[in-house]
VOBA-1610 file (N, C-alpha, C; in pm, whole numbers, padded with zeros to 5 digits, always signed):
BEGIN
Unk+13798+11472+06893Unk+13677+11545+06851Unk+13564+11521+06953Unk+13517+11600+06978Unk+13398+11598+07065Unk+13248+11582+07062Unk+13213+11495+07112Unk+13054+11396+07052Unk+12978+11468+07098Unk+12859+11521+06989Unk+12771+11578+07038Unk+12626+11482+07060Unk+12621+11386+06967Unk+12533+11246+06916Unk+12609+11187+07003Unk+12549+11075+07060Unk+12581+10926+07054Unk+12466+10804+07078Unk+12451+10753+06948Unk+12306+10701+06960Unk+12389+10523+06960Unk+12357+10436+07071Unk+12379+10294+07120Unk+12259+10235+07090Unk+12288+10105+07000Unk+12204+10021+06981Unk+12025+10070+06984Unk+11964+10143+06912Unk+11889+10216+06928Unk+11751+10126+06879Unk+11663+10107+06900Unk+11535+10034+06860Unk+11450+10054+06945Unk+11345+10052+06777Unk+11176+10110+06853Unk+11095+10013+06764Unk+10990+10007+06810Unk+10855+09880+06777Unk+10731+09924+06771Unk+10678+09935+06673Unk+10538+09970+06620Unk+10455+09889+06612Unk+10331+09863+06731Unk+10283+09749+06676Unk+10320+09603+06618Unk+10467+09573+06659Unk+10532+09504+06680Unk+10600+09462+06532Unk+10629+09590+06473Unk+10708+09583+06368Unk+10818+09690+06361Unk+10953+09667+06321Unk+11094+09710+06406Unk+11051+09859+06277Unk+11033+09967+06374Unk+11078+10094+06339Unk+11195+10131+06279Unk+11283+10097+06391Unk+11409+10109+06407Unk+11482+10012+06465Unk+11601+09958+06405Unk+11637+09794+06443Unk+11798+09818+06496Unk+11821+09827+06631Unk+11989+09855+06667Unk+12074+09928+06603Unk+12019+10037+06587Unk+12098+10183+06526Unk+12183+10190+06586Unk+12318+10296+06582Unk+12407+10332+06675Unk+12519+10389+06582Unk+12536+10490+06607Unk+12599+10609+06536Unk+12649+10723+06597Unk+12744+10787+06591Unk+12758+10915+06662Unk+12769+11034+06573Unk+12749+11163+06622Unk+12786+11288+06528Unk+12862+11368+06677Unk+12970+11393+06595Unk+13077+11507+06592Unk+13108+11643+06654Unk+13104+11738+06712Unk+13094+11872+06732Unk+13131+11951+06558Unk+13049+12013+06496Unk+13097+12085+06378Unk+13060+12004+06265Unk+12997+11835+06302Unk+12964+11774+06159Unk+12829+11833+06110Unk+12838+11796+05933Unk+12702+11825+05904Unk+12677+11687+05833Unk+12579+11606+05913Unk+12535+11513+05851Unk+12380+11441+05796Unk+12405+11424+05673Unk+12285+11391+05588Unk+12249+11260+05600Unk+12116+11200+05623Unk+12044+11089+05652Unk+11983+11097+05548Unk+12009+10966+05444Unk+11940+10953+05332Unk+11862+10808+05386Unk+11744+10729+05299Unk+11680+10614+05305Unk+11562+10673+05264Unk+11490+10505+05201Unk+11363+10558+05144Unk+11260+10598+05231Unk+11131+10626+05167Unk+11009+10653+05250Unk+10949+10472+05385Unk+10947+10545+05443Unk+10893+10452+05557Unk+11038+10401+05669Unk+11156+10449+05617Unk+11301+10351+05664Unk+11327+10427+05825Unk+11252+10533+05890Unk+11271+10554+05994Unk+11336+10673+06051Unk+11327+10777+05952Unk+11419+10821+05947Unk+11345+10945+06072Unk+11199+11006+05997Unk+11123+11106+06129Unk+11090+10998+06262Unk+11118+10887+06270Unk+11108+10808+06421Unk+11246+10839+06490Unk+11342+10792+06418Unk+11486+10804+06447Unk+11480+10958+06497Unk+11459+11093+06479Unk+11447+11223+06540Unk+11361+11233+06658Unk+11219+11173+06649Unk+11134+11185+06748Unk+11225+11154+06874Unk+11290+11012+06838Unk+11384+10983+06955Unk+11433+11022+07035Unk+11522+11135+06921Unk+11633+11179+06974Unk+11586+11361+07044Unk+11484+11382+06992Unk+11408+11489+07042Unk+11319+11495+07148Unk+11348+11345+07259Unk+11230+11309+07362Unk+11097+11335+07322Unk+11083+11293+07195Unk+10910+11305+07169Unk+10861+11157+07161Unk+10936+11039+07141Unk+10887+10925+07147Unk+11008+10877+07299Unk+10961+10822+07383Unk+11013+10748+07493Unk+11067+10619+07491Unk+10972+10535+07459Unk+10933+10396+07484Unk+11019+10301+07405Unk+11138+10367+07342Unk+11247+10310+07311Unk+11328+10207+07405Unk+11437+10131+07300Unk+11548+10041+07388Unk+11651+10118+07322Unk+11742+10082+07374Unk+11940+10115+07371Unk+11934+10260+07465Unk+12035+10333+07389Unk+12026+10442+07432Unk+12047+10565+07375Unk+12026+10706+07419Unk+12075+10844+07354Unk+12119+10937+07418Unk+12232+10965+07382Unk+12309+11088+07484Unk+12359+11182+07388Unk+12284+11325+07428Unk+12313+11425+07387Unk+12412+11519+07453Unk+12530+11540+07395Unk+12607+11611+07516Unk+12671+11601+07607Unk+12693+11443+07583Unk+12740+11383+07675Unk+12623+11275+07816Unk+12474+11382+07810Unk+12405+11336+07871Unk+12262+11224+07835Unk+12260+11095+07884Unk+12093+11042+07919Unk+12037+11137+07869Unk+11934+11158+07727Unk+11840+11271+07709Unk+11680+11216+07817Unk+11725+11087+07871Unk+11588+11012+07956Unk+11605+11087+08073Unk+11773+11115+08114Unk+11753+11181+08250Unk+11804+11305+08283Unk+11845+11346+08167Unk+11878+11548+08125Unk+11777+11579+08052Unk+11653+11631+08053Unk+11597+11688+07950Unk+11649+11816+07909Unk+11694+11907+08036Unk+11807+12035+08013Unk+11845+12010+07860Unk+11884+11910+07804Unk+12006+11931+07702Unk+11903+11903+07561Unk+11784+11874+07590Unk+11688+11896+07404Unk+11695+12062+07438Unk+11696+12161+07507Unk+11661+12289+07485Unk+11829+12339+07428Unk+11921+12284+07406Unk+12064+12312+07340Unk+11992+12265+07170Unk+11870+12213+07142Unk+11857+12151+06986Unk+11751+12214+06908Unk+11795+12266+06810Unk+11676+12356+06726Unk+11634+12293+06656Unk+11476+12232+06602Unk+11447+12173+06518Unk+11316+12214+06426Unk+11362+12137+06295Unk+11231+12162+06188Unk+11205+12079+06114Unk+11042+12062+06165Unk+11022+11981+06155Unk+10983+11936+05957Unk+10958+11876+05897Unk+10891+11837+05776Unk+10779+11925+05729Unk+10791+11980+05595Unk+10731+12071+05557Unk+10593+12069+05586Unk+10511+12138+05672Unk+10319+12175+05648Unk+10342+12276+05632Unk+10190+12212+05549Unk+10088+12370+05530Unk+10096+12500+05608Unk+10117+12566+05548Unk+10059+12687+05665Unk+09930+12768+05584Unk+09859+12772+05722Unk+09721+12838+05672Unk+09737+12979+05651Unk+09669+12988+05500Unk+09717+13172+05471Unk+09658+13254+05561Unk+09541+13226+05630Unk+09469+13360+05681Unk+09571+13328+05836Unk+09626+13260+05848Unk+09674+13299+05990Unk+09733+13390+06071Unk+09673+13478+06157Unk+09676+13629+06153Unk+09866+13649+06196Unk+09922+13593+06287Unk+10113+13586+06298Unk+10170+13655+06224Unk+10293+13746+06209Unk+10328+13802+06182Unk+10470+13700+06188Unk+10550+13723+06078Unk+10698+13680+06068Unk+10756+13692+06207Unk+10801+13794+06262Unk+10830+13845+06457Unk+10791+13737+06481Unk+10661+13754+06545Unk+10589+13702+06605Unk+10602+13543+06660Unk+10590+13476+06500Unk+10643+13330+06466Unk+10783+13302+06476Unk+10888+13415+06499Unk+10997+13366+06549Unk+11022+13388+06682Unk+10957+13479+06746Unk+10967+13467+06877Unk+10929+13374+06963Unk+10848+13293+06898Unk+10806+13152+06934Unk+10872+13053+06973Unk+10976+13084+06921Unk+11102+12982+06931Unk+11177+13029+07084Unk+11185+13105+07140Unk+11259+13138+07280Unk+11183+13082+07390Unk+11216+12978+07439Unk+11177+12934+07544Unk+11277+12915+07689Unk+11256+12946+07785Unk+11352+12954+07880Unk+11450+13061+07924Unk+11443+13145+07811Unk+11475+13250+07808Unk+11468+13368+07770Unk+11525+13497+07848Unk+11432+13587+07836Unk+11419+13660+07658Unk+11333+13704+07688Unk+11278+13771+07542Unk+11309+13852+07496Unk+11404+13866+07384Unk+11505+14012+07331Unk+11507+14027+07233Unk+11462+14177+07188Unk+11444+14206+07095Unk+11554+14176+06940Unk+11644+14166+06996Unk+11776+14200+06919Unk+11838+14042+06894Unk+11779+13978+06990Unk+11810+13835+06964Unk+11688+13795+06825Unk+11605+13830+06803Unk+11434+13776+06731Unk+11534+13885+06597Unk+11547+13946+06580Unk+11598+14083+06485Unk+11712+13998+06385Unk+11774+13964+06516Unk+11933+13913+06441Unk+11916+13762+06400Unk+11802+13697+06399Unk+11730+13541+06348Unk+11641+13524+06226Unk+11608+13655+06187Unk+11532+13734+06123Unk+11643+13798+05988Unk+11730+13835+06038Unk+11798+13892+05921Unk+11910+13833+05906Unk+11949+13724+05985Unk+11999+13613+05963Unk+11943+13521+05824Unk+11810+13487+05823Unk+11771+13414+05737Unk+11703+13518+05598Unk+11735+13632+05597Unk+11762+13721+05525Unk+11592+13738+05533Unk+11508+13777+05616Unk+11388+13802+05574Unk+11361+13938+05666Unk+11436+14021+05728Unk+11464+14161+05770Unk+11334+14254+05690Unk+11317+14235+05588Unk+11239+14322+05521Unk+11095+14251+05517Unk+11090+14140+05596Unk+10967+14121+05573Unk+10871+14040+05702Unk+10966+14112+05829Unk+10938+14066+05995Unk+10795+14105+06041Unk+10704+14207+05937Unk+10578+14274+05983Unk+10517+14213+05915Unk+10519+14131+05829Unk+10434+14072+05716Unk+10370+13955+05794Unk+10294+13888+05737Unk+10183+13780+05769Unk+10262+13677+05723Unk+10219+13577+05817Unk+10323+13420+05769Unk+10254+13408+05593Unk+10109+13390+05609Unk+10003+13374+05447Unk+10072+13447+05365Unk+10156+13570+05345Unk+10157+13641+05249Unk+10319+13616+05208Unk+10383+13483+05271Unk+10496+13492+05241Unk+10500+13397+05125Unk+10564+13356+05050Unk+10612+13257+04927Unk+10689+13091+05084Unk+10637+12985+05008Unk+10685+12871+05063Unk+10772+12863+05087Unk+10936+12879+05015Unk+11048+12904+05055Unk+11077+12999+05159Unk+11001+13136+05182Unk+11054+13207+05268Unk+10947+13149+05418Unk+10869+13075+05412Unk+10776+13032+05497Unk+10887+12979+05558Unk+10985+12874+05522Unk+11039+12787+05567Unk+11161+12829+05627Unk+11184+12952+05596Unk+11340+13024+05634Unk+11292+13082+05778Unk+11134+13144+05735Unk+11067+13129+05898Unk+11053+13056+06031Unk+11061+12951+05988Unk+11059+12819+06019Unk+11214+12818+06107Unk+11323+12802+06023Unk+11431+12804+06035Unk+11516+12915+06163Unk+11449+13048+06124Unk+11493+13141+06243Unk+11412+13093+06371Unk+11256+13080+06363Unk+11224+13004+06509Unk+11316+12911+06569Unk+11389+12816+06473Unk+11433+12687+06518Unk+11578+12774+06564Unk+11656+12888+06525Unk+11768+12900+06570Unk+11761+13090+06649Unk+11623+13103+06662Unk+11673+13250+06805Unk+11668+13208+06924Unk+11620+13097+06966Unk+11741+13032+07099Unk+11874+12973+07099Unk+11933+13018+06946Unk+12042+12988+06956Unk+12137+12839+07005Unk+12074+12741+06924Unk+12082+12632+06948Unk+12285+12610+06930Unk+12297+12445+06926Unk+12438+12412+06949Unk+12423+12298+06823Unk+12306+12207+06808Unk+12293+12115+06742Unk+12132+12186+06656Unk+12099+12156+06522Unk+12000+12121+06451Unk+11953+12056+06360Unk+11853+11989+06385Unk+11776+11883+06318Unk+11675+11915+06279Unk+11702+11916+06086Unk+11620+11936+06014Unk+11569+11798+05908Unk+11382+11796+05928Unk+11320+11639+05867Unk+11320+11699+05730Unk+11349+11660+05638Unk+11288+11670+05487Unk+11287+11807+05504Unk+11324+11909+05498Unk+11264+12050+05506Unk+11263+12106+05362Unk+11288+12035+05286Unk+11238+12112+05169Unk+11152+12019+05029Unk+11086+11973+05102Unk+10992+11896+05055Unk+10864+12006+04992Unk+10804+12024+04917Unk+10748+12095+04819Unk+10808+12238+04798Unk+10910+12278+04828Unk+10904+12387+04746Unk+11040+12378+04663Unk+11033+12479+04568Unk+11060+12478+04395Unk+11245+12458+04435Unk+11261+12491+04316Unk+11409+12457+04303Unk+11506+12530+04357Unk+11445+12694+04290Unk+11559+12795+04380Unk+11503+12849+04461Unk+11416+12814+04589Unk+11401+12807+04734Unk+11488+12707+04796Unk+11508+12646+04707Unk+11589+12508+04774Unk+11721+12525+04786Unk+11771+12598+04662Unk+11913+12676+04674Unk+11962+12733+04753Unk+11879+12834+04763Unk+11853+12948+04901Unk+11879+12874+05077Unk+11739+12749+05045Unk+11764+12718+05149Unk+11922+12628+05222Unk+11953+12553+05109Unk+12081+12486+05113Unk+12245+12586+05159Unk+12234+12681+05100Unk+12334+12809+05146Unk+12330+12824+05258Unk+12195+12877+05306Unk+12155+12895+05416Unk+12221+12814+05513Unk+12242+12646+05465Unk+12253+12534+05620Unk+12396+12545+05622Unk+12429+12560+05484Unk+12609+12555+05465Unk+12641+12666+05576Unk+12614+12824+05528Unk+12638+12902+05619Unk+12585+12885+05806Unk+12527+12815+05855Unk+12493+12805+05969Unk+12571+12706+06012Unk+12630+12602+05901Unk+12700+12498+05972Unk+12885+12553+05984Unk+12932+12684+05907Unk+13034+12712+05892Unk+13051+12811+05970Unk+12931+12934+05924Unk+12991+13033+06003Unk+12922+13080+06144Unk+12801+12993+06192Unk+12797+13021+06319Unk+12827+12827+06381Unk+12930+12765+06296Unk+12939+12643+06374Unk+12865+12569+06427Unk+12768+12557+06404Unk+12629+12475+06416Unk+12605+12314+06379Unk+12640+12246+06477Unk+12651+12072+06379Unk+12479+12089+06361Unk+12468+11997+06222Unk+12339+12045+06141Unk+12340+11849+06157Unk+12219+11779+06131Unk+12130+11660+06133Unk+12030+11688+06049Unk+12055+11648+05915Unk+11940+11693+05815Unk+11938+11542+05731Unk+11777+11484+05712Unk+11744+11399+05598Unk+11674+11465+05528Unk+11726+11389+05397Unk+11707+11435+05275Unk+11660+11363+05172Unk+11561+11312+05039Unk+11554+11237+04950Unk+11655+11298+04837Unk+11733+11409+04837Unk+11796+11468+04745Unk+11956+11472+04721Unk+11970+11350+04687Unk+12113+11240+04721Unk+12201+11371+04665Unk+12203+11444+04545Unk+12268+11506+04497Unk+12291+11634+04582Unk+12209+11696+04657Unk+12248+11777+04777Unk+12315+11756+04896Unk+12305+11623+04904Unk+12344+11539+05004Unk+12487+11563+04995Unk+12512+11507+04893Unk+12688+11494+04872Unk+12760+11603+04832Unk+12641+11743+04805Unk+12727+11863+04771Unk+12733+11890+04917Unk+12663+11887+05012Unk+12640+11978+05158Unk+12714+11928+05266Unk+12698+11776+05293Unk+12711+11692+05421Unk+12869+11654+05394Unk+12922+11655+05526Unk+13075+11602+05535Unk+13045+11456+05575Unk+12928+11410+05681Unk+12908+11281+05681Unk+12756+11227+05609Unk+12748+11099+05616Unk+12655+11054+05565Unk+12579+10923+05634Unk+12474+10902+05655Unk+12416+10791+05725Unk+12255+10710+05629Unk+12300+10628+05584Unk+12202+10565+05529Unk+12135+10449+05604Unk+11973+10469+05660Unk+11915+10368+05714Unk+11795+10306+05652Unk+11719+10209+05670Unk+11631+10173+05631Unk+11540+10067+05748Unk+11546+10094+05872Unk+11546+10067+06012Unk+11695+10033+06027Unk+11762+09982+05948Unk+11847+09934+06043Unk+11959+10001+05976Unk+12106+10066+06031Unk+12183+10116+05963Unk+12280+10042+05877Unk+12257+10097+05757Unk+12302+10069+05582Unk+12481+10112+05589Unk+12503+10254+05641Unk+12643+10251+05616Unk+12624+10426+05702Unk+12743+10458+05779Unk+12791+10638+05806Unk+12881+10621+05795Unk+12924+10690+05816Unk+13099+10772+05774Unk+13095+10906+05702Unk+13228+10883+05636Unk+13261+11009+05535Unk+13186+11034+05405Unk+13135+11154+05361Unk+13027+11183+05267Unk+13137+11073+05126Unk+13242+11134+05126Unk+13338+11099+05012Unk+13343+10960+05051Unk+13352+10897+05112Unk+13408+10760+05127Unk+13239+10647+05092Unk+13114+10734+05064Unk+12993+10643+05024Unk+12964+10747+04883Unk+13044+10836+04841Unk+12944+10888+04714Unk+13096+10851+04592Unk+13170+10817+04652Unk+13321+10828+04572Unk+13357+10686+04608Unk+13251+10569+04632Unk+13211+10456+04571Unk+13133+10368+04508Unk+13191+10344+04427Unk+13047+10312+04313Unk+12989+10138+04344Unk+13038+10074+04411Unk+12993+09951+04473Unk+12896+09985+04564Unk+12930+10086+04635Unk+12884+10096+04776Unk+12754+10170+04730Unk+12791+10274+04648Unk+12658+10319+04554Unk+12575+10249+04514Unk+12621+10141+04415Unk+12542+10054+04355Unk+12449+09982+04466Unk+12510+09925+04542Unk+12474+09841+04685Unk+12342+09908+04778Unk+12344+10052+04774Unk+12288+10169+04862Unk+12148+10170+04769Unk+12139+10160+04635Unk+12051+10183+04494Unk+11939+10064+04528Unk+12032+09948+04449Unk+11980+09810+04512Unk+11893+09792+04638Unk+11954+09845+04753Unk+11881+09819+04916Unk+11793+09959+04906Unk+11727+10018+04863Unk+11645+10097+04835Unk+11536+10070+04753Unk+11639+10034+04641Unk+11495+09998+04574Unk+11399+09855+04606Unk+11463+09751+04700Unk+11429+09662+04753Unk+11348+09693+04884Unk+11336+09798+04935Unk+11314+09811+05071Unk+11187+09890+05007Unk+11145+09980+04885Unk+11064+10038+04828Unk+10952+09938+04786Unk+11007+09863+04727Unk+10918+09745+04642Unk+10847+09665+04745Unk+10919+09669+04900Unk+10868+09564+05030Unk+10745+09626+05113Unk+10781+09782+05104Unk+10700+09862+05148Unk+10560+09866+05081Unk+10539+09912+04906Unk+10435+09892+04819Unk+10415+09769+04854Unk+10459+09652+04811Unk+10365+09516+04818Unk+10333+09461+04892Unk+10425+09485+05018Unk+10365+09445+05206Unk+10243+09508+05217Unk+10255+09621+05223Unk+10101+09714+05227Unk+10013+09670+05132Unk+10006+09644+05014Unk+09920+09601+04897Unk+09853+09442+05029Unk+09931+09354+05020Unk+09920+09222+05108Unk+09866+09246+05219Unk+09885+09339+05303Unk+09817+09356+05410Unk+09662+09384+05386Unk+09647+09519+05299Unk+09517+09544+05246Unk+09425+09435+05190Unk+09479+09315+05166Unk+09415+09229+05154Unk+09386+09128+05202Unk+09448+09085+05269Unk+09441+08998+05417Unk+09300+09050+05525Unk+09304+09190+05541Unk+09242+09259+05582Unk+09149+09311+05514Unk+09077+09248+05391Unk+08958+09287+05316Unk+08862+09188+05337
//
C-alpha cells in the first residue's frame, strides 16, 4: 500500500509546554482517517504541521513520499478546511466566486469551478451570496474551494462544529462519497466518536502524545481499549480545566 502520510517522531513546544509529544503515524493511499482527542490534545497543531503553517517543529513529515520542509510542491496536492467560522452575512462573494478561490497554480476553468460546485450539490445556488446561504451549505462551500484544485489528500479540522444535525448528515455522505468515489484519502478530526466509527476505516487517538491508530474496528470493537480511551480523556479534560484554573491563580 502506498504512504501518502508519514509523520516520524513528531513534536512541537509552546512556550515550553509539549503541544505535541513524539507522534508518528502514517496514512495510506485511499484511507479515511478520523482523529479523535479532547479539546486542547493537539489535534489543529498536529495539521498546522503537516500543512507547513507551523515550521519550528522536531522529527519529521513527508508527504508523498517528500520532506514537506524541502518540497513545498507537494502541500498544493492537499485540500484543506479549516474549523468552522463565522462568515459575515453582508459579504458581497458569490458561491463561484468563493470557490474559485481555491485554484491556485493553475489555470482557471470554468468547468473545473462548475463541476466542484455541483459536486457538493450546490449547482443551484453558484450566483447566490455566501450570507444568504444556511451554515451547512456555507460549509459544502467551503468544501468545493478545498477540492476544485482537485486535491489527492484532504484535511478536514472539526468541520462541523455548529451546525445542526442534518447538515451534518449531508455533510458526512458527502466525505464518504469523496473518499470512495473520487478516491480521495480524507484526514478528518472529529468530537463525534459515533461518526467516527460509522465513516473512518482508521482511527488515531491523541492527546499530545499518541493514545492508539490502527483499524477503526480493532479500537471501537474493543471495549477495554474503549474503556481505557474514556478514562484518558476524561483525565486529560479534568488536567486541562484545573491546570488553567491553577495557573489563573498563580498569576493573580
Amino acid at each position: 500500500m502506498q504512504s501518502i502520510i508519514n509523520v516520524a517522531n513528531l513534536s512541537y513546544y509552546y512556550d515550553s509546554f509539549a503541544s505535541l509529544d513524539n507522534i508518528s503515524f502514517t496514512v495510506d493511499k485511499g484511507d479515511f482517517l478520523g482523529i479523535i482527542g479532547p479539546n486542547g490534545a493537539g489535534k489543529t497543531t498536529l495539521f498546522e504541521c503537516m500543512l507547513g503553517i507551523i515550521h519550528d517543529y522536531s522529527g519529521e513529515i513527508n508527504l508523498f513520499g517528500s520532506d514537506i520542509k524541502l518540497n513545498k510542491k507537494t502541500l498544493q496536492r492537499i485540500g484543506y478546511v479549516p474549523q468552522k467560522k463565522y462568515v459575515e452575512q453582508t459579504f458581497p462573494a458569490t458561491v463561484k466566486e468563493i470557490v474559485s478561490l481555491g485554484i491556485i497554480g493553475k489555470k482557471l476553468r470554468k468547468e473545473t469551478i462548475d463541476n466542484a460546485i455541483e459536486f457538493v450539490e450546490l449547482d443551484a445556488y453558484q450566483d447566490k451570496r455566501i450570507g444568504e446561504l444556511s451554515e451547512g451549505q456555507q460549509q459544502r462551500v467551503i468544501i468545493a474551494k478545498a477540492l476544485v484544485k482537485e486535491p489527492d489528500l484532504l484535511i478536514l479540522d472539526e468541520p462541523t462544529t455548529g451546525i445542526d444535525s442534518g447538515a451534518q448528515e449531508k455533510f458526512y455522505d458527502l466525505l464518504t462519497k469523496l473518499n470512495k468515489e473520487r478516491k480521495i484519502t480524507i484526514v478528518w478530526s472529529s468530537h463525534d466518536m459515533n461518526a467516527v466509527q460509522k465513516l473512518a476505516s482508521k482511527v488515531a487517538c491523541i492527546d499530545k502524545k499518541l493514545f492508539f491508530h490502527g483499524e477503526s474496528e480493532d479500537f471501537f470493537g474493543n471495549e477495554e481499549r474503549m474503556k481505557s480511551y474514556v478514562e484518558f480523556a476524561m483525565q486529560s479534560h479534568m488536567n486541562l480545566h484545573f491546570g488553567n484554573s491553577k495557573k489563573m491563580e498563580t498569576t493573580e
